[in-house]
PDB file of N, CA, C and O in Angstrom:
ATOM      1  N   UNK A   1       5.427   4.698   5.012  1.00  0.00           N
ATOM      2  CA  UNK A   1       4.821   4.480   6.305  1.00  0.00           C
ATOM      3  C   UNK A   1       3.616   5.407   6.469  1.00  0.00           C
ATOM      4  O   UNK A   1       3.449   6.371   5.722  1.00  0.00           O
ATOM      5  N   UNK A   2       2.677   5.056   7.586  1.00  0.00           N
ATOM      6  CA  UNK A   2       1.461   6.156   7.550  1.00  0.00           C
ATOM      7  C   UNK A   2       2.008   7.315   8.159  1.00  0.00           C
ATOM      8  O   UNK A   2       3.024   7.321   8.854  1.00  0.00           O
ATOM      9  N   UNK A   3       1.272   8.340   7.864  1.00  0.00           N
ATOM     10  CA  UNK A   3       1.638   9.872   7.893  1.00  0.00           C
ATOM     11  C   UNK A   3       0.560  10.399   9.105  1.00  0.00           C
ATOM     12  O   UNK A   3      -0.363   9.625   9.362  1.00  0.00           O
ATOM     13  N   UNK A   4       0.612  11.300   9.637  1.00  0.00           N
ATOM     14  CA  UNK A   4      -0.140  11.682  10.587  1.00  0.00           C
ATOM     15  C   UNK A   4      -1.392  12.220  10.202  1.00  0.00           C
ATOM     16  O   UNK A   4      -1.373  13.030   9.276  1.00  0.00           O
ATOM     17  N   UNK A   5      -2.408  11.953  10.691  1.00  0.00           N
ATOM     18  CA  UNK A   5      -3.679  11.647  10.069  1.00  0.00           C
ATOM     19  C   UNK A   5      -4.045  13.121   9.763  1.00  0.00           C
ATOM     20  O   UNK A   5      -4.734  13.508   8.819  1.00  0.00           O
ATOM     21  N   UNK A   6      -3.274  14.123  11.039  1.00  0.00           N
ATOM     22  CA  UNK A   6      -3.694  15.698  11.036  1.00  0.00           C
ATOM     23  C   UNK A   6      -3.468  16.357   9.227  1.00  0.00           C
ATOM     24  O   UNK A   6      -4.077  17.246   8.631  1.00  0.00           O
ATOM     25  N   UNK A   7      -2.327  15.447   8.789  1.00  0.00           N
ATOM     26  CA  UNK A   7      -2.038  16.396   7.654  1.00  0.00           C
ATOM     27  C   UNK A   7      -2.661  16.208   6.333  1.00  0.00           C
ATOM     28  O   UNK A   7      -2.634  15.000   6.100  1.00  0.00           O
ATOM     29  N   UNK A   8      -3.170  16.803   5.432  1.00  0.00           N
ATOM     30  CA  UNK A   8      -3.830  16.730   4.218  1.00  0.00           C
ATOM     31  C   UNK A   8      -3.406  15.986   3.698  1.00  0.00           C
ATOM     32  O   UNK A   8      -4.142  15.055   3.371  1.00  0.00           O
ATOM     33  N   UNK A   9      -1.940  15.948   3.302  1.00  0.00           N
ATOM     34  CA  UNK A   9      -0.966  14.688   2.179  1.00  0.00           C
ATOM     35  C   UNK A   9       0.453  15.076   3.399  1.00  0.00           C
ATOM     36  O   UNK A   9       0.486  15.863   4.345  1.00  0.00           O
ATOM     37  N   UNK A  10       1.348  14.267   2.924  1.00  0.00           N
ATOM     38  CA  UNK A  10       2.658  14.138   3.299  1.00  0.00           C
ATOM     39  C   UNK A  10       3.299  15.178   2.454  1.00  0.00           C
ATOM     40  O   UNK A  10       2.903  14.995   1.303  1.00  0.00           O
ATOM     41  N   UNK A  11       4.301  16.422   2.526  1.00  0.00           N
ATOM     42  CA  UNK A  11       4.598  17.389   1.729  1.00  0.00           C
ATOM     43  C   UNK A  11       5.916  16.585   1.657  1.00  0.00           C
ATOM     44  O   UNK A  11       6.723  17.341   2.198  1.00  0.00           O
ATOM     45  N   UNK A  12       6.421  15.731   1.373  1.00  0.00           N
ATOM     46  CA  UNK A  12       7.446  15.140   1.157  1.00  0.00           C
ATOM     47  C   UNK A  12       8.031  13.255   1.297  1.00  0.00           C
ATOM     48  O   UNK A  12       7.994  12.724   2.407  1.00  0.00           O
ATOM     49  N   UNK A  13       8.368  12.706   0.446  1.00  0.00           N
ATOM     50  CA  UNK A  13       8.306  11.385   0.483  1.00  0.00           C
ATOM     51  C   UNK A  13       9.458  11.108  -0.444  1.00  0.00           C
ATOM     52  O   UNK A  13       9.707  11.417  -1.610  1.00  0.00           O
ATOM     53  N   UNK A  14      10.261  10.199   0.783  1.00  0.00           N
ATOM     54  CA  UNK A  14      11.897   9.720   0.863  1.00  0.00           C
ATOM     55  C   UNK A  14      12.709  10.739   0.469  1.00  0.00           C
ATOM     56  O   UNK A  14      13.628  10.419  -0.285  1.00  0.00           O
ATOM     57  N   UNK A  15      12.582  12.193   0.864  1.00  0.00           N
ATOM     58  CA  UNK A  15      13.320  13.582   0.358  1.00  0.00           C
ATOM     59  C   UNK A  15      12.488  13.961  -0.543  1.00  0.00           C
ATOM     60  O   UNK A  15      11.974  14.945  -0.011  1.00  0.00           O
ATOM     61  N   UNK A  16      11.970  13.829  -1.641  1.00  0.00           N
ATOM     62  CA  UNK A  16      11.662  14.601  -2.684  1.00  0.00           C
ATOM     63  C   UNK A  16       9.926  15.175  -2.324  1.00  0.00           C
ATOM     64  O   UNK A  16       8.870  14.597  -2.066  1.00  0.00           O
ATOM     65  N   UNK A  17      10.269  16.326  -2.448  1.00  0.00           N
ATOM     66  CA  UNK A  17       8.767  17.009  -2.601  1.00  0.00           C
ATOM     67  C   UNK A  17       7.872  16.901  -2.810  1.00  0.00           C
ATOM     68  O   UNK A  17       7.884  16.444  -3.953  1.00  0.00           O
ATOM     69  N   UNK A  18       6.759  17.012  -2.454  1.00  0.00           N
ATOM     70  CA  UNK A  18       5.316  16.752  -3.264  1.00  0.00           C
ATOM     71  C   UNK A  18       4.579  18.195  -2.694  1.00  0.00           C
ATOM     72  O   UNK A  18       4.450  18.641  -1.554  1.00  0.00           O
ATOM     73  N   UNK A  19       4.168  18.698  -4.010  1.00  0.00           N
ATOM     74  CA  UNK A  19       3.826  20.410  -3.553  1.00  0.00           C
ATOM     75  C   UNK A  19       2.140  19.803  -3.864  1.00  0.00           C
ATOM     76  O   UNK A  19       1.443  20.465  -3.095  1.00  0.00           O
ATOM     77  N   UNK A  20       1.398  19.020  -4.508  1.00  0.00           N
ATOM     78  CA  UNK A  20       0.039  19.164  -4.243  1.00  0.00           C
ATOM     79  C   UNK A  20      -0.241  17.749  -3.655  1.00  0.00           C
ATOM     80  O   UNK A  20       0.757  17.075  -3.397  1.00  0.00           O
ATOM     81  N   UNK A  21      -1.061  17.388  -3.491  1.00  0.00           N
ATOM     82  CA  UNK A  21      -2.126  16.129  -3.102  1.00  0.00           C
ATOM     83  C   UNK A  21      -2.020  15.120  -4.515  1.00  0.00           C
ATOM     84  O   UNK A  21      -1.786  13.913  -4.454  1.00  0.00           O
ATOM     85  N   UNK A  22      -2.208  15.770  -5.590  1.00  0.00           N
ATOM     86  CA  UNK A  22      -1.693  14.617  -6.691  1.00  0.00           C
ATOM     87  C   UNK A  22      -0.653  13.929  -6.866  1.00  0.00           C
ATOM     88  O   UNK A  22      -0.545  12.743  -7.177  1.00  0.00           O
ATOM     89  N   UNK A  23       0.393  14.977  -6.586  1.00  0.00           N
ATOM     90  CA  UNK A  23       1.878  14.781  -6.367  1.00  0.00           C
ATOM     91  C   UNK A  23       2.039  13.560  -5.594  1.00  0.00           C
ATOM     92  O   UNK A  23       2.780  12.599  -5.803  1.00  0.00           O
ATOM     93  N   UNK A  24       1.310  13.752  -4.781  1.00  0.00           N
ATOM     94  CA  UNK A  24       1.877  11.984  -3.658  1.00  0.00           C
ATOM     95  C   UNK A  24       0.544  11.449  -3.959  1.00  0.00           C
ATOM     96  O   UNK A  24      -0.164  11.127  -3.005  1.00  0.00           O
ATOM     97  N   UNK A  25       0.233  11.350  -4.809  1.00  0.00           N
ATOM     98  CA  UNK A  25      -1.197   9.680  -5.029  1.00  0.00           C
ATOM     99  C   UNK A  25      -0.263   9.497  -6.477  1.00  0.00           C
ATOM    100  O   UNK A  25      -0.749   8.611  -7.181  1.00  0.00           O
ATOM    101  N   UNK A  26       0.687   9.990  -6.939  1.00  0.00           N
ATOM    102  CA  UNK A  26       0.910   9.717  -8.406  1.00  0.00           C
ATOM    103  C   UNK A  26       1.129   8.211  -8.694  1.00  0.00           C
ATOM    104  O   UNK A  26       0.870   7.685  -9.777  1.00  0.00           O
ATOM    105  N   UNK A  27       1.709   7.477  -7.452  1.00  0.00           N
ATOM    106  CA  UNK A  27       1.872   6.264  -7.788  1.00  0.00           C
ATOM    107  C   UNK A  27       0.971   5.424  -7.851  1.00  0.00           C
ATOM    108  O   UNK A  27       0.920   4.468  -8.625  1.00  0.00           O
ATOM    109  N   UNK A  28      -0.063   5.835  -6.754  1.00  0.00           N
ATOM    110  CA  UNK A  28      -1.547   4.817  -6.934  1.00  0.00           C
ATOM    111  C   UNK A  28      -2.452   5.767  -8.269  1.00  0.00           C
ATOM    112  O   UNK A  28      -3.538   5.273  -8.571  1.00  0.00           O
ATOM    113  N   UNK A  29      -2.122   6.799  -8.879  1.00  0.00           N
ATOM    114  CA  UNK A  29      -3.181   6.667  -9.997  1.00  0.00           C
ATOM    115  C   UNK A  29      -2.866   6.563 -11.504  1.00  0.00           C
ATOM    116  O   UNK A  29      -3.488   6.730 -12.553  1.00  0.00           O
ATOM    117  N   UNK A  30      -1.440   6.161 -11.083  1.00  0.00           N
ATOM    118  CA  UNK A  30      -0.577   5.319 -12.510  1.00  0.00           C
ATOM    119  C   UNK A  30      -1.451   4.538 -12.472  1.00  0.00           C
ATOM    120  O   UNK A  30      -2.473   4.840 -13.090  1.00  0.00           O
ATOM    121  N   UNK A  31      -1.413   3.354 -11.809  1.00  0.00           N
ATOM    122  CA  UNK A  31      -2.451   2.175 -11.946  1.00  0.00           C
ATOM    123  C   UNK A  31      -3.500   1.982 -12.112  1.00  0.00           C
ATOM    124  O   UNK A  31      -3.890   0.962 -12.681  1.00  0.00           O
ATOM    125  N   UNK A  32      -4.423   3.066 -11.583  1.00  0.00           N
ATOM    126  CA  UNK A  32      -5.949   3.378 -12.102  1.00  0.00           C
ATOM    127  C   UNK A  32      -5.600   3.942 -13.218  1.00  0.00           C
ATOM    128  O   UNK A  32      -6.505   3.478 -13.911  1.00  0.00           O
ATOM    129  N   UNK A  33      -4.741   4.845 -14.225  1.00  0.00           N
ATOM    130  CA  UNK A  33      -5.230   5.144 -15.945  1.00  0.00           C
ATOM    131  C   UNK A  33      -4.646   4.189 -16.598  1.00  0.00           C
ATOM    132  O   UNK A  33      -4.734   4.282 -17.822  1.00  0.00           O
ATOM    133  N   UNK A  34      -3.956   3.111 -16.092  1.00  0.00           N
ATOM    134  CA  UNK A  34      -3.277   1.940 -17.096  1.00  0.00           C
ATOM    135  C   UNK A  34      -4.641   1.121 -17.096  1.00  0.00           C
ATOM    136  O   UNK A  34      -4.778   0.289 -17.992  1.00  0.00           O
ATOM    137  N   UNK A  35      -5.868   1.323 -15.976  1.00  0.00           N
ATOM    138  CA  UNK A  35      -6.511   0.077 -15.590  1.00  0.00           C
ATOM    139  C   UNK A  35      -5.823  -1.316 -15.559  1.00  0.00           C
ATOM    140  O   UNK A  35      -5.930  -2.221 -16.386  1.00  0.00           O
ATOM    141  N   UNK A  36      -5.090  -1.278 -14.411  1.00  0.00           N
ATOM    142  CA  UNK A  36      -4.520  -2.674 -13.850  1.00  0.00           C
ATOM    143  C   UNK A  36      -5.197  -2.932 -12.185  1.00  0.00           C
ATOM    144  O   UNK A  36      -5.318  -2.151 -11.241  1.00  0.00           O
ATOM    145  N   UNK A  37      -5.506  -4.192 -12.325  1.00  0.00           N
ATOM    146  CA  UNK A  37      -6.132  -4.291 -11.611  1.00  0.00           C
ATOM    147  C   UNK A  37      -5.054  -4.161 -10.677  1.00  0.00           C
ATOM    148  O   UNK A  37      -3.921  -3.954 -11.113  1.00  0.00           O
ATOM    149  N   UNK A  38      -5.430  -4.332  -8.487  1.00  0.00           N
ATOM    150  CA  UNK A  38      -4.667  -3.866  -7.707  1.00  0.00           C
ATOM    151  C   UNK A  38      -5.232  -4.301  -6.196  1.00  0.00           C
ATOM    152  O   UNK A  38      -6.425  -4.062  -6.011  1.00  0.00           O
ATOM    153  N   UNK A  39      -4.799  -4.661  -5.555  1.00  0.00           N
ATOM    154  CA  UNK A  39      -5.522  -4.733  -4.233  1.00  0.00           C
ATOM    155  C   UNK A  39      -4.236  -4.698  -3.004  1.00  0.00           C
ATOM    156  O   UNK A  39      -3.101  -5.092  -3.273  1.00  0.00           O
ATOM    157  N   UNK A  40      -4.549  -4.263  -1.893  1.00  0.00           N
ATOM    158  CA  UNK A  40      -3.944  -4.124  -0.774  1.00  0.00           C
ATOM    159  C   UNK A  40      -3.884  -5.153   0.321  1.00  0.00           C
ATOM    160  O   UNK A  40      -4.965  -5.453   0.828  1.00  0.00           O
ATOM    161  N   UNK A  41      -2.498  -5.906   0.891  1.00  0.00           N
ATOM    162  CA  UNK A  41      -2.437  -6.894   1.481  1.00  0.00           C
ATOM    163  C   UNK A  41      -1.796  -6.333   2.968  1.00  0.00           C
ATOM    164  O   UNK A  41      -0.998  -5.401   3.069  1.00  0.00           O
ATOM    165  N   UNK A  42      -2.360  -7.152   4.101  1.00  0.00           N
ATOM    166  CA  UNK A  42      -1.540  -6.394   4.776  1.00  0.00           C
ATOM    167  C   UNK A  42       0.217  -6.984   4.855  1.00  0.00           C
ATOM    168  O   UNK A  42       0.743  -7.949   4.300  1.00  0.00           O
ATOM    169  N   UNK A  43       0.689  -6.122   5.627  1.00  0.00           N
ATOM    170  CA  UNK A  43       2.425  -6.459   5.252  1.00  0.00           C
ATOM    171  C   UNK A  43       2.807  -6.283   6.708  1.00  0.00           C
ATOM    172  O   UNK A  43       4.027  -6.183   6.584  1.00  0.00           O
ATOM    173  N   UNK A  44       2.625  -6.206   7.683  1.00  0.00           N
ATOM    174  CA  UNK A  44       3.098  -5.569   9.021  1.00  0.00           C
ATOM    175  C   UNK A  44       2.905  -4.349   9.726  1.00  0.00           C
ATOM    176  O   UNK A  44       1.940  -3.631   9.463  1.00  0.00           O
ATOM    177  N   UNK A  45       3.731  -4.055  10.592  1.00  0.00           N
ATOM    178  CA  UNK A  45       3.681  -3.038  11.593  1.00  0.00           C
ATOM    179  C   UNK A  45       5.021  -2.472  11.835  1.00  0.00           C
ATOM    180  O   UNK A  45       6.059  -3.080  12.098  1.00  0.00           O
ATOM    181  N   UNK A  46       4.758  -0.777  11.659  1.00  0.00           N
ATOM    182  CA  UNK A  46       6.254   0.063  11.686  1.00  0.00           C
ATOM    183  C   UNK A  46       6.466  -0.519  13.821  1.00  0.00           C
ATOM    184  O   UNK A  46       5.863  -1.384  14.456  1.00  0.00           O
ATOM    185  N   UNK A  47       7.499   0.402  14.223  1.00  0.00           N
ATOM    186  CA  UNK A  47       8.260  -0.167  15.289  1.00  0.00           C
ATOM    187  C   UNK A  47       6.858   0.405  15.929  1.00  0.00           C
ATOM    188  O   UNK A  47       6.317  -0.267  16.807  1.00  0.00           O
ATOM    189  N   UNK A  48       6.367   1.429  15.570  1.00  0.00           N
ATOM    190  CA  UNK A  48       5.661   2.125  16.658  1.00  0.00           C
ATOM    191  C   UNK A  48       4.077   1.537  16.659  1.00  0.00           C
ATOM    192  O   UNK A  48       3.187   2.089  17.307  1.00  0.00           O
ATOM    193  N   UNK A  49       3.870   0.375  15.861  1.00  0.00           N
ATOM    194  CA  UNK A  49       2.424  -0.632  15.791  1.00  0.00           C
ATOM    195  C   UNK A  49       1.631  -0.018  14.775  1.00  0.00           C
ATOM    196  O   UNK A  49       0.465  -0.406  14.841  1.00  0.00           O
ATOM    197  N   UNK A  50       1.931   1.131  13.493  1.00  0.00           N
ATOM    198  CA  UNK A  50       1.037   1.201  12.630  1.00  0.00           C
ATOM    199  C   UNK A  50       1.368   0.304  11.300  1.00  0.00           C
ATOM    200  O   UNK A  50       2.403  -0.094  10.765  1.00  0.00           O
ATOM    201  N   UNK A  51      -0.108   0.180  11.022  1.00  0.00           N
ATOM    202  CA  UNK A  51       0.068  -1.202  10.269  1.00  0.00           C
ATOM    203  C   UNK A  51       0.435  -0.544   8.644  1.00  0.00           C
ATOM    204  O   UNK A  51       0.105   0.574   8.247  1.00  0.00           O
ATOM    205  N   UNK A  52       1.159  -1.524   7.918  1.00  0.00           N
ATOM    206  CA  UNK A  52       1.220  -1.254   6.917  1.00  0.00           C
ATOM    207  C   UNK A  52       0.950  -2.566   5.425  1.00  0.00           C
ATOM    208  O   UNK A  52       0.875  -3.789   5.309  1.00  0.00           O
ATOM    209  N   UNK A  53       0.912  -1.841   4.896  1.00  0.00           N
ATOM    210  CA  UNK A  53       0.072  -2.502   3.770  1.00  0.00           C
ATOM    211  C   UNK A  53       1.147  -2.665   2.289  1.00  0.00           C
ATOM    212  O   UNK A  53       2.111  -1.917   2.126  1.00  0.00           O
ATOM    213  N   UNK A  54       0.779  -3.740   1.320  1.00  0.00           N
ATOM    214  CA  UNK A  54       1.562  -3.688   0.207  1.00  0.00           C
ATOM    215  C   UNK A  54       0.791  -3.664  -1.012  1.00  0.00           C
ATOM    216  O   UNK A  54       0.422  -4.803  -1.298  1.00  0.00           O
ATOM    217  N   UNK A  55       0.476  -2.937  -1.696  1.00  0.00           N
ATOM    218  CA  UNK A  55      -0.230  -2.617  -2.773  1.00  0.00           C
ATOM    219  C   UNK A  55       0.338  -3.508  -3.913  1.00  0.00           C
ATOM    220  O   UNK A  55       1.508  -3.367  -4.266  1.00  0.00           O
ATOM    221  N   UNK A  56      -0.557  -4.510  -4.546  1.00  0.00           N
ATOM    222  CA  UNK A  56      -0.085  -5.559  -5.313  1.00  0.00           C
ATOM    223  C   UNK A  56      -1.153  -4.975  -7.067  1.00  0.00           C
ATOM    224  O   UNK A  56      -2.329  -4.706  -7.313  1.00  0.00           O
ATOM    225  N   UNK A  57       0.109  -5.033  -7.839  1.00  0.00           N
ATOM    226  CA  UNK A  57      -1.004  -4.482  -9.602  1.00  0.00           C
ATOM    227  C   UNK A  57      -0.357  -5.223 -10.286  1.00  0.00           C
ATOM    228  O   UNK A  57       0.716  -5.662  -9.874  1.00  0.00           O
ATOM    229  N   UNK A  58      -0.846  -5.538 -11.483  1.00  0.00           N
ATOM    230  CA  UNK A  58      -0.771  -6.693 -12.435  1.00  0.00           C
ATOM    231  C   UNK A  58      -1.075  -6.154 -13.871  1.00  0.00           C
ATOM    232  O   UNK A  58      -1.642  -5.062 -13.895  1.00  0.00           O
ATOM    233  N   UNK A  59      -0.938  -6.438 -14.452  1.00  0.00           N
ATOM    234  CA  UNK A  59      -1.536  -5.848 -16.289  1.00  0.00           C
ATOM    235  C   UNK A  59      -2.898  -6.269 -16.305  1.00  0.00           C
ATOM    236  O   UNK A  59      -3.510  -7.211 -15.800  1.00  0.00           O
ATOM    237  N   UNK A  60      -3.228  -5.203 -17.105  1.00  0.00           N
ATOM    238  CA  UNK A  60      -4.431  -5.012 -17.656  1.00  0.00           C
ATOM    239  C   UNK A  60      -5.326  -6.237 -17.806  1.00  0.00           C
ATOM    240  O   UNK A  60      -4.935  -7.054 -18.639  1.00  0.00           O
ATOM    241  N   UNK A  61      -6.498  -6.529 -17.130  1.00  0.00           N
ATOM    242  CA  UNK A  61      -7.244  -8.080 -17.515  1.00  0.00           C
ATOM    243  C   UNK A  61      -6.686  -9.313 -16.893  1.00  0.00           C
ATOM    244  O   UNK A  61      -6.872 -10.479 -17.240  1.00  0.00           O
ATOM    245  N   UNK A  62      -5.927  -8.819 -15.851  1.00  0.00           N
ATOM    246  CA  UNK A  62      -5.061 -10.281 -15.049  1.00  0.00           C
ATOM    247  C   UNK A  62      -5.876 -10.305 -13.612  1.00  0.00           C
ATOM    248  O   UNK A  62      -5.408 -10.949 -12.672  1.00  0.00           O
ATOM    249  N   UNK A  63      -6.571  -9.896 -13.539  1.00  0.00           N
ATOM    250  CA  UNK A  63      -7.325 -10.093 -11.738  1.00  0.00           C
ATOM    251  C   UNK A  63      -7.327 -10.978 -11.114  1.00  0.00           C
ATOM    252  O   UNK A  63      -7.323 -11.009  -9.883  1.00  0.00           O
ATOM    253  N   UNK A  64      -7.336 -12.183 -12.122  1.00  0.00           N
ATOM    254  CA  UNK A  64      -7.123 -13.468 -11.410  1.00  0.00           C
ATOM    255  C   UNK A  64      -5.654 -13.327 -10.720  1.00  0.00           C
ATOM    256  O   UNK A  64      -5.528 -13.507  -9.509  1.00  0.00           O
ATOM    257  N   UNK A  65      -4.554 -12.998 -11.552  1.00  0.00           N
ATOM    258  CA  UNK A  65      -3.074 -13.096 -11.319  1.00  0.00           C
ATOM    259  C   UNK A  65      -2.984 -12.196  -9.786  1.00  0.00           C
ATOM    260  O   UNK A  65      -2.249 -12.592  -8.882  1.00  0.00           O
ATOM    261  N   UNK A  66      -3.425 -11.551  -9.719  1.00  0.00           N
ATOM    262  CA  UNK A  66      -3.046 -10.582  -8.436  1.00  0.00           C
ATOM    263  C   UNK A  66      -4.205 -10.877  -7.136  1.00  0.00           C
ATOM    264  O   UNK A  66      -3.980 -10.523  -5.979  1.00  0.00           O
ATOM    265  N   UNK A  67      -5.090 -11.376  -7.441  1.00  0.00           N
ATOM    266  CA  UNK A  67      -5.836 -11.969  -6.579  1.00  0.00           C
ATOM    267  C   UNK A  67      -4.520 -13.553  -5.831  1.00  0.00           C
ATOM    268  O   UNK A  67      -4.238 -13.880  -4.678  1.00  0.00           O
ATOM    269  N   UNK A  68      -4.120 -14.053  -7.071  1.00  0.00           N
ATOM    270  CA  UNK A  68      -3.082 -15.647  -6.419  1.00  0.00           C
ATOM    271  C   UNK A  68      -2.046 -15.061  -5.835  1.00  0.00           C
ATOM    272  O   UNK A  68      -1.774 -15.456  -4.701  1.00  0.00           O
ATOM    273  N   UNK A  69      -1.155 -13.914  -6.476  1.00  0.00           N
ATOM    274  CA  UNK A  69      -0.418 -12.818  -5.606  1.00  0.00           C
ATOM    275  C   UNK A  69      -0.353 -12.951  -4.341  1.00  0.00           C
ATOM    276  O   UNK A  69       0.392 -13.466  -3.508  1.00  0.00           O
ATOM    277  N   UNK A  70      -1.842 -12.038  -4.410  1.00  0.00           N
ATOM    278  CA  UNK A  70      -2.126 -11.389  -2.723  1.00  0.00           C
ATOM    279  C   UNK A  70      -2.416 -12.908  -2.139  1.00  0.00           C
ATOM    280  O   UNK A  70      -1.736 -13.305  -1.193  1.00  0.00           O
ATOM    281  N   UNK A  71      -3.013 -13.401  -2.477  1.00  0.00           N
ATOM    282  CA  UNK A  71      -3.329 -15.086  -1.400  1.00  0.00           C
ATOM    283  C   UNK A  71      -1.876 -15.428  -1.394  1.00  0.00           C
ATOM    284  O   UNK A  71      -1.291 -15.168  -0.343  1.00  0.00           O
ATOM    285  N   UNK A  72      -1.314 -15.856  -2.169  1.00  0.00           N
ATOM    286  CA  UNK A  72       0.355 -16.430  -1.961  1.00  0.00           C
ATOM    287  C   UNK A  72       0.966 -15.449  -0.897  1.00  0.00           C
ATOM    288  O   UNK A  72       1.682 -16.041  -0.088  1.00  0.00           O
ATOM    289  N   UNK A  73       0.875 -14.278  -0.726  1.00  0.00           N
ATOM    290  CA  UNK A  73       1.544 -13.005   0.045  1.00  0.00           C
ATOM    291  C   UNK A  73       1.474 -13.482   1.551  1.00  0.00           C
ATOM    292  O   UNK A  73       2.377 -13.705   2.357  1.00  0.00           O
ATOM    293  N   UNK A  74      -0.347 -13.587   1.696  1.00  0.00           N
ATOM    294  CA  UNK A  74      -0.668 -14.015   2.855  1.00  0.00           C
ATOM    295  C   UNK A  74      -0.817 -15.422   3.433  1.00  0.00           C
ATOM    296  O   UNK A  74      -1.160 -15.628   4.597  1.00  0.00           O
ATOM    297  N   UNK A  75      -0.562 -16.290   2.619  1.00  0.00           N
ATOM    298  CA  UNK A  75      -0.170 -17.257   3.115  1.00  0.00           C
ATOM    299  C   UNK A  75       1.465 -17.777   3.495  1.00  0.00           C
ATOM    300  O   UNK A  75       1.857 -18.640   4.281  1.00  0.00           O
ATOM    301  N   UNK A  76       1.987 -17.133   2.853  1.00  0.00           N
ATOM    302  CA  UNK A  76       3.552 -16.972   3.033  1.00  0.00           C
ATOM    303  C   UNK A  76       4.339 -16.587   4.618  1.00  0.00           C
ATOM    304  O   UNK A  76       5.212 -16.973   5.395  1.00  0.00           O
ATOM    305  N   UNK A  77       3.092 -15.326   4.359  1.00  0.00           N
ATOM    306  CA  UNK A  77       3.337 -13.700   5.964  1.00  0.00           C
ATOM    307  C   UNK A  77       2.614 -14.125   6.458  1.00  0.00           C
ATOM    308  O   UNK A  77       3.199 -14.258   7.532  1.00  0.00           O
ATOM    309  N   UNK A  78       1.472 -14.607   6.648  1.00  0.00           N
ATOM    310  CA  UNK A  78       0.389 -14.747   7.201  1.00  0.00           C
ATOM    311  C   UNK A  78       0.403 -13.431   8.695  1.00  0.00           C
ATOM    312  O   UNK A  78      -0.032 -13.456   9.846  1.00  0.00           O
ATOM    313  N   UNK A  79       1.124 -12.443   7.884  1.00  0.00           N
ATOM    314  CA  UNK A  79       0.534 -10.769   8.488  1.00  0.00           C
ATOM    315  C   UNK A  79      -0.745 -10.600   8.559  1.00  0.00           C
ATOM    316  O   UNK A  79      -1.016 -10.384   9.740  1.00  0.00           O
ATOM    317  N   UNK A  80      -1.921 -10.579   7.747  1.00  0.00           N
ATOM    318  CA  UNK A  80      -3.048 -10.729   8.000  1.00  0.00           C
ATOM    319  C   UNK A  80      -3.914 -11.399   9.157  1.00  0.00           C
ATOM    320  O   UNK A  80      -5.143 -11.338   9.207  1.00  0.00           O
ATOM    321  N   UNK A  81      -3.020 -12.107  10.166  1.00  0.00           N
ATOM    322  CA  UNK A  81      -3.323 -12.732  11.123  1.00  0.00           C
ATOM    323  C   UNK A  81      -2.552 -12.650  12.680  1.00  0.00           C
ATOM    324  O   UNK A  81      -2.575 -13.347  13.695  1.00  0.00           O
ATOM    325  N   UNK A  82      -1.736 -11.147  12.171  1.00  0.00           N
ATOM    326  CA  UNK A  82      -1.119 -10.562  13.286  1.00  0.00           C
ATOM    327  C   UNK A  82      -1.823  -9.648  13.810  1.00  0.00           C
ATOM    328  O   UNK A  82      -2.835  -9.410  13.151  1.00  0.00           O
ATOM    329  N   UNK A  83      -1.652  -8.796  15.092  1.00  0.00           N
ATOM    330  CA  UNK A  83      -2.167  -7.820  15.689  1.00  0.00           C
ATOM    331  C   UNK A  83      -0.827  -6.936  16.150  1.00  0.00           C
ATOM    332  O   UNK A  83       0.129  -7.384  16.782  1.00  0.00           O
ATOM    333  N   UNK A  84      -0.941  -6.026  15.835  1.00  0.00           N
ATOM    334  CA  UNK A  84       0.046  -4.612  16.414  1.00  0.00           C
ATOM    335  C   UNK A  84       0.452  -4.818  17.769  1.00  0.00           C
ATOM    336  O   UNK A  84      -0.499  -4.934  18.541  1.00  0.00           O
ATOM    337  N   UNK A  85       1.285  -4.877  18.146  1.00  0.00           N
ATOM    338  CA  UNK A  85       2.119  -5.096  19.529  1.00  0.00           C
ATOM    339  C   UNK A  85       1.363  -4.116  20.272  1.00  0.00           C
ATOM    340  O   UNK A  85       0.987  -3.155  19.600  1.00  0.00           O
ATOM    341  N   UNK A  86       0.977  -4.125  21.769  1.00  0.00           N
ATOM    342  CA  UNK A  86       0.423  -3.544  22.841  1.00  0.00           C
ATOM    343  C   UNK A  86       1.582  -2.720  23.186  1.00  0.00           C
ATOM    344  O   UNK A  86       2.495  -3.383  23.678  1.00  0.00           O
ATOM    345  N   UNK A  87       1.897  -1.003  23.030  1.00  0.00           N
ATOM    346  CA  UNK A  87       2.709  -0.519  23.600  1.00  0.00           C
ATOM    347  C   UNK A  87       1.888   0.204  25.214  1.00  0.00           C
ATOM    348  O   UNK A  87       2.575   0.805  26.040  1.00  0.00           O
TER     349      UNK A  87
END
């Protein structure tokens, strides 16, 4: 979920620690040194209206594949065409 904008990184994610700023991007920069391609769809809204997103990656040279992904995603959810509840 998003983290409060005040803090540098999240010092912790689902219990386990993250003591630097690399520590919690480790999962998005697996995918940048494999070079797989990757793009972000939206996915909804936590209870409290921040939006959240689903990071979609594919093997190496498939862009097409994760491009039909993310379109199948949003045509499915069609989240991309919601707005965050008015609290």
């Amino acid at each position: 979920m998003p983290f409060d904008a005040e803090l540098e990184y999240p010092r912790s994610v689902a219990g386990v620690a993250r003591h630097t700023y690399l520590d919690w991007m480790r999962s998005a920069y697996f995918v940048t040194l494999l070079g797989a391609p990757a793009l972000s769809v939206p996915a909804g809204f936590t209870p409290d209206g921040l939006p959240v997103g689903l990071q979609i990656a594919t093997a190496p040279r498939s862009d097409l594949a994760a491009l039909r992904i993310g379109a199948a995603f949003e045509a499915a959810t069609r989240y991309g065409r919601r707005r965050p509840p008015l609290g």
